[in-house]
C-alpha positions as CSV (number, residue, x, y, z in Angstrom):
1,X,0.0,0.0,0.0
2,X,3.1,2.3,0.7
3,X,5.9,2.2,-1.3
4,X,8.3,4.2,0.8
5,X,6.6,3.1,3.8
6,X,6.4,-0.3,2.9
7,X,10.7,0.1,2.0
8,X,11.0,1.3,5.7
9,X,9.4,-1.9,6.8
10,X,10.7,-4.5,5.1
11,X,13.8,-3.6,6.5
12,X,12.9,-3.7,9.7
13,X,11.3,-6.9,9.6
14,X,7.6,-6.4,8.6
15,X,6.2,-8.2,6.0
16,X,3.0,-7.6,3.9
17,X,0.1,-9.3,5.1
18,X,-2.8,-8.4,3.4
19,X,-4.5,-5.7,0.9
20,X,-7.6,-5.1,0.3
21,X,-9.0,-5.3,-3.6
22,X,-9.5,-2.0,-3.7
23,X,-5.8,-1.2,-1.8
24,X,-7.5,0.8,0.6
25,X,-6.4,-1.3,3.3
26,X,-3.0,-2.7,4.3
27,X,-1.7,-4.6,6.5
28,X,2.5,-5.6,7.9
29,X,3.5,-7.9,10.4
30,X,6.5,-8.6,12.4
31,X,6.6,-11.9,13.4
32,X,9.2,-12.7,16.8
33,X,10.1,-15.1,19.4
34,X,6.9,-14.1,21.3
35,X,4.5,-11.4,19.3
36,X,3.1,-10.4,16.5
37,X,3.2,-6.6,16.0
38,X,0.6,-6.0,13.4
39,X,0.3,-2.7,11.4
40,X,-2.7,-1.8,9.6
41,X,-2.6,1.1,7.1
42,X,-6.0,2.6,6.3
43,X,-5.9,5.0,3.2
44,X,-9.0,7.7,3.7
45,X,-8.2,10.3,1.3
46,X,-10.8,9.1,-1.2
47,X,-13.5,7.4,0.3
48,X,-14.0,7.1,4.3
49,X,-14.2,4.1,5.7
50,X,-16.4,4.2,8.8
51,X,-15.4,2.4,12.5
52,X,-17.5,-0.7,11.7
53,X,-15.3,-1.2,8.5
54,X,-12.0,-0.2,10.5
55,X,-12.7,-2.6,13.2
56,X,-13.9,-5.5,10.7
57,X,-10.7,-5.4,8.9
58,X,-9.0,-5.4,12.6
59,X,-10.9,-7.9,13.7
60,X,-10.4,-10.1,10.8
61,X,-6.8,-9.8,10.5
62,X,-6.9,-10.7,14.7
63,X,-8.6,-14.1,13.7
64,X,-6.5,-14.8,11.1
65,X,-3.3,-14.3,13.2
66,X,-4.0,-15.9,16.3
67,X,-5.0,-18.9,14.4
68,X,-2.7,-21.9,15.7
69,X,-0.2,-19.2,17.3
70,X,0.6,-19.0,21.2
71,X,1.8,-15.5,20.9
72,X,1.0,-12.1,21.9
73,X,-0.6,-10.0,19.1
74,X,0.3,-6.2,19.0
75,X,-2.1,-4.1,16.7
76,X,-1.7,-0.6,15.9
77,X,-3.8,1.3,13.0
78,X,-2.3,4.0,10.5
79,X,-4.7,6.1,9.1
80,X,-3.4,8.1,6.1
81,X,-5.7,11.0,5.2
82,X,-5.9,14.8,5.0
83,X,-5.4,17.5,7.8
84,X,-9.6,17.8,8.1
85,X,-10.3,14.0,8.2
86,X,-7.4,13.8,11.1
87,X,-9.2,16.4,13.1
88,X,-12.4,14.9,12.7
89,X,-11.1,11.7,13.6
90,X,-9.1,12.8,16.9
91,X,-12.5,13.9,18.2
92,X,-13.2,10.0,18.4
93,X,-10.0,9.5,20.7
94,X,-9.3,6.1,19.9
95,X,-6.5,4.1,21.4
96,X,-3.5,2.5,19.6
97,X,-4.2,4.7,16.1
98,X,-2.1,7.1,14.5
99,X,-2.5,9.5,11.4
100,X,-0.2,10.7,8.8
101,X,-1.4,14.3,7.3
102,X,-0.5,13.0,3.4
103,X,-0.1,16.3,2.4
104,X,2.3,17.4,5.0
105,X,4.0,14.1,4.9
106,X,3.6,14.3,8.9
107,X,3.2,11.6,11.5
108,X,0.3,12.6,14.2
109,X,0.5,10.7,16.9
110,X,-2.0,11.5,19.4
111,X,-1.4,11.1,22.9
112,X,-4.5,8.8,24.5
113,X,-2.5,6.5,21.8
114,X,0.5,5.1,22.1
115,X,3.5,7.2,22.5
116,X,5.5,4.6,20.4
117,X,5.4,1.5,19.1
118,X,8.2,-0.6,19.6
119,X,10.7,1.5,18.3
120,X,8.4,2.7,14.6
121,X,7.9,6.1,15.5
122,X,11.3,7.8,15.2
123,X,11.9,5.9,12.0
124,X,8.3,6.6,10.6
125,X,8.9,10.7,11.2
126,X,12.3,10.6,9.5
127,X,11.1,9.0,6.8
128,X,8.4,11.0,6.5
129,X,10.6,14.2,7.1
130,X,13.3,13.1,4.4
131,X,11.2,11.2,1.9
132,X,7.7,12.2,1.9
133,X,4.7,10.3,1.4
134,X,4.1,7.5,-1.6
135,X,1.0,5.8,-1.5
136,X,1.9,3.5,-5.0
137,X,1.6,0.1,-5.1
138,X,3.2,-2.6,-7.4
139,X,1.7,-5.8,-8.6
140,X,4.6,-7.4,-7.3
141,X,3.8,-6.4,-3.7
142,X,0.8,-8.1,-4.2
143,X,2.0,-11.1,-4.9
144,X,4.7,-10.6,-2.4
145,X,1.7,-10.3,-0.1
146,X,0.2,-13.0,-1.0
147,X,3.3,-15.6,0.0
148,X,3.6,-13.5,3.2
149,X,0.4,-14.5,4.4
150,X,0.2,-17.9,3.3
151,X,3.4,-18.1,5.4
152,X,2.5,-16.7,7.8
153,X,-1.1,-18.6,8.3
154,X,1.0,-22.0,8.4
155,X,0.4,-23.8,11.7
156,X,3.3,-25.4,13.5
157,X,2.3,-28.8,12.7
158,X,2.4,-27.6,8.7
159,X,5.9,-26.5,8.9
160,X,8.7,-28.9,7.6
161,X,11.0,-29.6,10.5
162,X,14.4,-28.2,10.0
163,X,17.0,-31.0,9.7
164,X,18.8,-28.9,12.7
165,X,17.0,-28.9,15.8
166,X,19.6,-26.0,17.4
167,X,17.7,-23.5,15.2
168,X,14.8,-22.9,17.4
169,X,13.8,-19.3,18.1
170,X,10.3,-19.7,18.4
171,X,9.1,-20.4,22.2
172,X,6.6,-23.1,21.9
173,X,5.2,-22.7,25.2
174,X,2.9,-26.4,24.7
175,X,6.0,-28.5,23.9
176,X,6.5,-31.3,26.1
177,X,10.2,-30.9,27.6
178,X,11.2,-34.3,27.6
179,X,15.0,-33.7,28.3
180,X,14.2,-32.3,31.0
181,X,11.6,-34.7,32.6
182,X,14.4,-37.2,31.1
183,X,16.8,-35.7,33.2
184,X,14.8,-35.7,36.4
185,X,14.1,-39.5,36.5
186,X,17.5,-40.1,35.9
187,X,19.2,-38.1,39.3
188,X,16.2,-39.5,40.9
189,X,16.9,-43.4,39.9
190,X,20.8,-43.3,40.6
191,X,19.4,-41.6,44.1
192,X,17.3,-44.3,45.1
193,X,20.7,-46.7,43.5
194,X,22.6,-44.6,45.7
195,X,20.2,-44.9,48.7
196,X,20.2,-48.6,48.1
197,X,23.8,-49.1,48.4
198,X,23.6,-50.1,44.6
199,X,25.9,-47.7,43.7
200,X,29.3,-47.1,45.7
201,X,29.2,-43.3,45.7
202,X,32.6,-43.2,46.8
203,X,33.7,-44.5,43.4
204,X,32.1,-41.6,41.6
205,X,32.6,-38.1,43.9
206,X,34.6,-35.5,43.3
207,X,38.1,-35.2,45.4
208,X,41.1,-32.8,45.7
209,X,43.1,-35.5,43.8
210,X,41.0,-35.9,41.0
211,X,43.2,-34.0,38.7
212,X,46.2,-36.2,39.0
213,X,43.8,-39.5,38.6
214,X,43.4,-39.2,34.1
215,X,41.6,-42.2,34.4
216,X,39.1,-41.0,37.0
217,X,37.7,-37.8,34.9
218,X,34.9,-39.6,34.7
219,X,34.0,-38.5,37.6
220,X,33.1,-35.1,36.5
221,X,30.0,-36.1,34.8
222,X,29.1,-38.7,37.9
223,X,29.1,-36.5,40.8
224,X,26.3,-34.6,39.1
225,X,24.0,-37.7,39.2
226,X,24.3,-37.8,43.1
227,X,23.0,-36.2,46.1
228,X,23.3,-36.2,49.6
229,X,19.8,-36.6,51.1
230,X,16.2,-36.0,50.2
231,X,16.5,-32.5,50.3
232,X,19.1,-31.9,48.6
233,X,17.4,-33.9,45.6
234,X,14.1,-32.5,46.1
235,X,15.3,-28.7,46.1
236,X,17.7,-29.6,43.0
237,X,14.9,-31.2,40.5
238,X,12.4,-28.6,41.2
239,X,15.0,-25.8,40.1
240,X,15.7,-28.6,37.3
241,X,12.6,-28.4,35.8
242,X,11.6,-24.8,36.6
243,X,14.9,-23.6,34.4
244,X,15.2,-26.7,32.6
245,X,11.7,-26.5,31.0
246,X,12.3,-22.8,30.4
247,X,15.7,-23.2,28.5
248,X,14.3,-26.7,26.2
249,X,11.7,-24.7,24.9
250,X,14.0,-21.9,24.1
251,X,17.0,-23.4,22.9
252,X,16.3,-27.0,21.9
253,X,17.4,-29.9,23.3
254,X,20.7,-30.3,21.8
255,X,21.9,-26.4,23.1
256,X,20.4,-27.3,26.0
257,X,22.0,-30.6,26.4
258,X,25.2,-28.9,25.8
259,X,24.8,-26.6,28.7
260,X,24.0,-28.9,31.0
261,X,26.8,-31.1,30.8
262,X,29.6,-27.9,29.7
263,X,28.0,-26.5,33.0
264,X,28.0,-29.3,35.1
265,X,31.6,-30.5,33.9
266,X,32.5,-26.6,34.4
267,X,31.6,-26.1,37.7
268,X,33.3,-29.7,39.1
269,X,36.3,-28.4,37.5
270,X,36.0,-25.1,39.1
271,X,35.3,-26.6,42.2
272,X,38.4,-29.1,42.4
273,X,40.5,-25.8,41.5
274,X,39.3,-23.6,44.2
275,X,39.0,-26.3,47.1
276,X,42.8,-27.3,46.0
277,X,44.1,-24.0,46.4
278,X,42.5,-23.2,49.4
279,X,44.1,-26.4,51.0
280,X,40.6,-27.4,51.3
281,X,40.2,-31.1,51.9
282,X,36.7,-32.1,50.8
283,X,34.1,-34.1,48.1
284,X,31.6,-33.3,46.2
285,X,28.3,-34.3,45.1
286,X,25.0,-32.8,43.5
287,X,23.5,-31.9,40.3
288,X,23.6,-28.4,41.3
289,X,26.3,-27.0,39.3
290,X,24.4,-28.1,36.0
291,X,21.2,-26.7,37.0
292,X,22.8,-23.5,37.9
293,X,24.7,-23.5,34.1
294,X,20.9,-24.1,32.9
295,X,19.6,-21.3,35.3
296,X,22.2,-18.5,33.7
297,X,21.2,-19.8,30.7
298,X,17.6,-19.0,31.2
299,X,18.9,-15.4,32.3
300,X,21.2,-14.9,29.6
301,X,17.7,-15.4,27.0
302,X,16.0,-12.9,29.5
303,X,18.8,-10.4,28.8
304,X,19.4,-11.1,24.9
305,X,16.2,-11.8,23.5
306,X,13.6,-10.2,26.0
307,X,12.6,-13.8,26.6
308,X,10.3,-14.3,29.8
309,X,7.4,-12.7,28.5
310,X,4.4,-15.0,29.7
311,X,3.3,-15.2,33.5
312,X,3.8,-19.0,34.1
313,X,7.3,-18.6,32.6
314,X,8.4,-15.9,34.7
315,X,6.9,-17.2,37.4
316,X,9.1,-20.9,37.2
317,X,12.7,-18.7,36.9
318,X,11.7,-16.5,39.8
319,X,11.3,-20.2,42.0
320,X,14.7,-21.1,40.3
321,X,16.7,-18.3,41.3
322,X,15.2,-18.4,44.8
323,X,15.5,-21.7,45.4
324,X,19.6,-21.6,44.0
325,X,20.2,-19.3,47.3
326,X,18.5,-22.0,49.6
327,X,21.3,-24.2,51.3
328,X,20.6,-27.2,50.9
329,X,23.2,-29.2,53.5
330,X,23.6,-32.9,52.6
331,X,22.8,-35.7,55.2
332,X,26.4,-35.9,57.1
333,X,26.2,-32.1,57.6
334,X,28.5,-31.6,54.9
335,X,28.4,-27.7,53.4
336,X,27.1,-26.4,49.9
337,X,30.1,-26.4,47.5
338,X,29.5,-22.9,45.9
339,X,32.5,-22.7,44.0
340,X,30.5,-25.8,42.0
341,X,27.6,-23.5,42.0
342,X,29.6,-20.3,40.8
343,X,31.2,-22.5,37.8
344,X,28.6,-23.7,36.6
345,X,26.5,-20.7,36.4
346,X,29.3,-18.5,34.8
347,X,29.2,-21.6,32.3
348,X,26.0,-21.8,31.6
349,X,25.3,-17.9,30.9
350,X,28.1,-17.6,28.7
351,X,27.7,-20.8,26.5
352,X,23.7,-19.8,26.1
353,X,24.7,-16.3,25.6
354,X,27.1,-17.3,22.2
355,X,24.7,-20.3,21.2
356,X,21.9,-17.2,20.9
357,X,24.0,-15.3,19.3
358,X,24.9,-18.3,16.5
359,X,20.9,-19.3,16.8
360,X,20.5,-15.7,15.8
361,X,22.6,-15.1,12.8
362,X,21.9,-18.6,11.5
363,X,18.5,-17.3,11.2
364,X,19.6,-14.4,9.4
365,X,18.1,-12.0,12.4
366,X,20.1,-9.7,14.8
367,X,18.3,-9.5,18.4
C-alpha cells in the first residue's frame, strides 16, 4: 500500500500481510520469538471508511493471526488522510491509532495513543521528514503479499522440520520438555541406587586428587548424578525443571544438552581448583552445578532476547533463582560447595549467551 513506507518496513522486519482489492487497506506484520506486532494502514483520502469497516478489517486480521499461534498480538492502526479527516477523527479519541497528514508528509501521533510502538515512531517521522509520502503500489507487492500470508497462516504442525534442531527461536510454550523430565528420573533413579547401596558413591565423587587421577575424569560427569539426602534432591529437580523446562523450549534440546553437561563439567572443575588451592580437603556431590549453568542460561535469554514474557514462565525462573540461594546441606552435615555452583553458572550464561547469538545469525536476524 506504501511504497516508501512499505521500504522502511521491510527492512525492519515487517512483512506484507494483506491488501484489500480496492488497496484501501494494508496490512505488515512482524513476526518474533513471542509477538506479532501488526500494522494496519487505512488510506482515507478518497473514500472514508467508517469504524464498523475499520474494526472489521481489525478484527479479521486478529482471527486470522491468532489462528494456531501461542503469541502475543500487538495491533496498531495508520490512518493516512488529509489535515480535516485527522481532526475529525481525533475527536473519536481512539486508542493504539495514529495518522499521517498525506499532504504534509507528517506523522500525528496523538497522545491517548500510544507514544511509540516498539521503536516505529522515530523511524516513521524521519522518513516522512526526508522522503515524503508514496501511496503506490506494485503488482509485485501483491504477490509478495500473498506468500507473506500464506506463510504466515501455516500452523506449527504444517511447517517442515528443520533438519537442525539448534535453530529454534520460536518459544513453543505447549511442547512437552522431555530432556528435562528425562533428566529428572534419571538423578532421581541413581538416588534411590545410591540410597540402596547399589551404587558405591565413593567410586564416583569428586576429590582434591581428581586432577592427578586421568583415568578417573569420569567423575566429573558422575558426581552430578548424586546427592546427599532427600533434600538436597528435592530442592535440585524442582529448580531442574523450573529452568530446565524454560531453557528446552527456548534453545532446543541439543543447546540445551550442551549446557548442562559444559556447566555441570565446568563447575566440578571449578570446584576441584578452588578447594585445591585453598588447601581445602573435601568431596563433592549434587547436580547443582548443572542446574545453575541451565539457570544463567535461562537469564542470559531474559537479557538477549527479552525472553520471559508469559506469566507462568516468569513465574518458574523466579522459584529457580530463589530456590539456587537455599542451602541445601547434605545428610552428614556436609556444606554447599558454591565454587561448584559459581562454575557452573558463569558456564551456563556464557555458552547460552554465544549459542543465541549463532541461533541468531543462523536465522539471518540480529536481536
Amino acid at each position: 500500500m506504501v511504497s516508501s513506507v512499505r521500504a522502511l518496513l521491510n527492512g525492519i522486519g515487517y512483512k506484507n500481510y494483506m491488501l484489500s482489492q480496492d488497496l484501501r487497506y494494508a496490512s505488515f506484520v512482524m513476526e518474533e520469538n513471542y509477538y506479532l506486532n501488526v500494522l494496519c494502514f487505512f488510506d482515507e483520502r478518497t473514500t472514508v471508511s467508517n469504524d464498523a469497516q475499520m474494526d472489521g478489517f481489525v478484527t479479521y486480521m486478529k482471527e486470522k493471526l491468532s489462528y494456531g499461534k501461542d503469541k502475543d498480538i500487538h495491533f496498531l492502526r495508520i490512518i493516512c488522510a488529509d489535515s480535516a479527516y485527522i481532526v475529525q477523527r481525533c475527536d473519536s479519541r481512539k486508542d493504539n491509532e495514529w495518522y499521517i497528514d498525506t499532504a504534509a508528509s507528517k506523522l500525528i501521533v496523538p497522545e491517548w495513543s500510544s507514544e511509540d510502538f516498539y521503536g516505529l515512531r522515530g523511524k516513521l517521522e524521519i522518513l516522512l521528514a526526508e522522503s515524503g509520502f508514496d501511496m503506490g503500489i506494485a503488482e509485485t507487492v501483491q504477490a509478495e503479499t500473498e506468500m507473506n500470508q500464506r506463510s504466515l497462516e501455516r500452523g506449527p504442525v504444517a511447517r517442515p522440520v528443520k533438519k537442525n534442531p539448534v535453530v529454534k527461536l520460536k518459544y513453543d510454550n505447549s511442547a512437552v520438555t522431555w530432556l528435562t523430565f528425562g533428566l529428572i528420573i534419571a538423578n532421581v533413579v541413581m538416588f534411590i541406587m545410591q540410597t540402596a547401596g547399589i551404587v558405591d558413591e565413593d567410586s564416583y565423587v569428586l576429590t582434591n586428587d581428581i586432577i592427578g587421577k586421568p583415568l578417573e575424569w569420569y567423575r566429573f560427569l558422575t558426581y552430578g548424578f548424586l546427592h546427599g539426602s532427600v533434600a538436597h534432591i528435592v530442592n535440585n529437580m524442582i529448580v531442574l525443571y523450573a529452568a530446565g523446562s524454560a531453557l528446552e523450549r527456548m534453545s532446543g534440546r541439543i543447546a540445551y544438552t550442551v549446557v548442562y553437561f559444559v556447566s555441570l563439567i565446568a563447575g566440578g572443575i571449578f570446584s576441584v581448583w578452588y578447594h585445591t588451592n585453598a588447601g581445602i580437603l573435601y568431596t563433592s556431590l549434587g547436580a547443582s552445578g548443572a542446574i545453575y549453568g541451565l539457570t544463567g542460561g535461562v537469564i542470559a535469554g531474559i537479557l538477549m532476547l527479552g525472553y520471559m514474557r508469559r506469566k507462568e514462565s516468569i513465574i518458574r525462573v523466579l522459584i529457580a533463582v530463589a530456590l539456587m540461594f537455599i542451602p541445601v546441606n547434605a545428610a552428614d552435615g556436609s556444606t554447599v560447595d558454591f565454587a561448584a555452583h559459581l562454575g557452573g553458572f558463569v558456564a551456563g550464561f556464557v555458552l547460552e549467551g554465544i549459542i543465541l547469538i549463532v541461533m541468531s545469525m543462523m536465522d539471518g536476524r540480529k536481536k
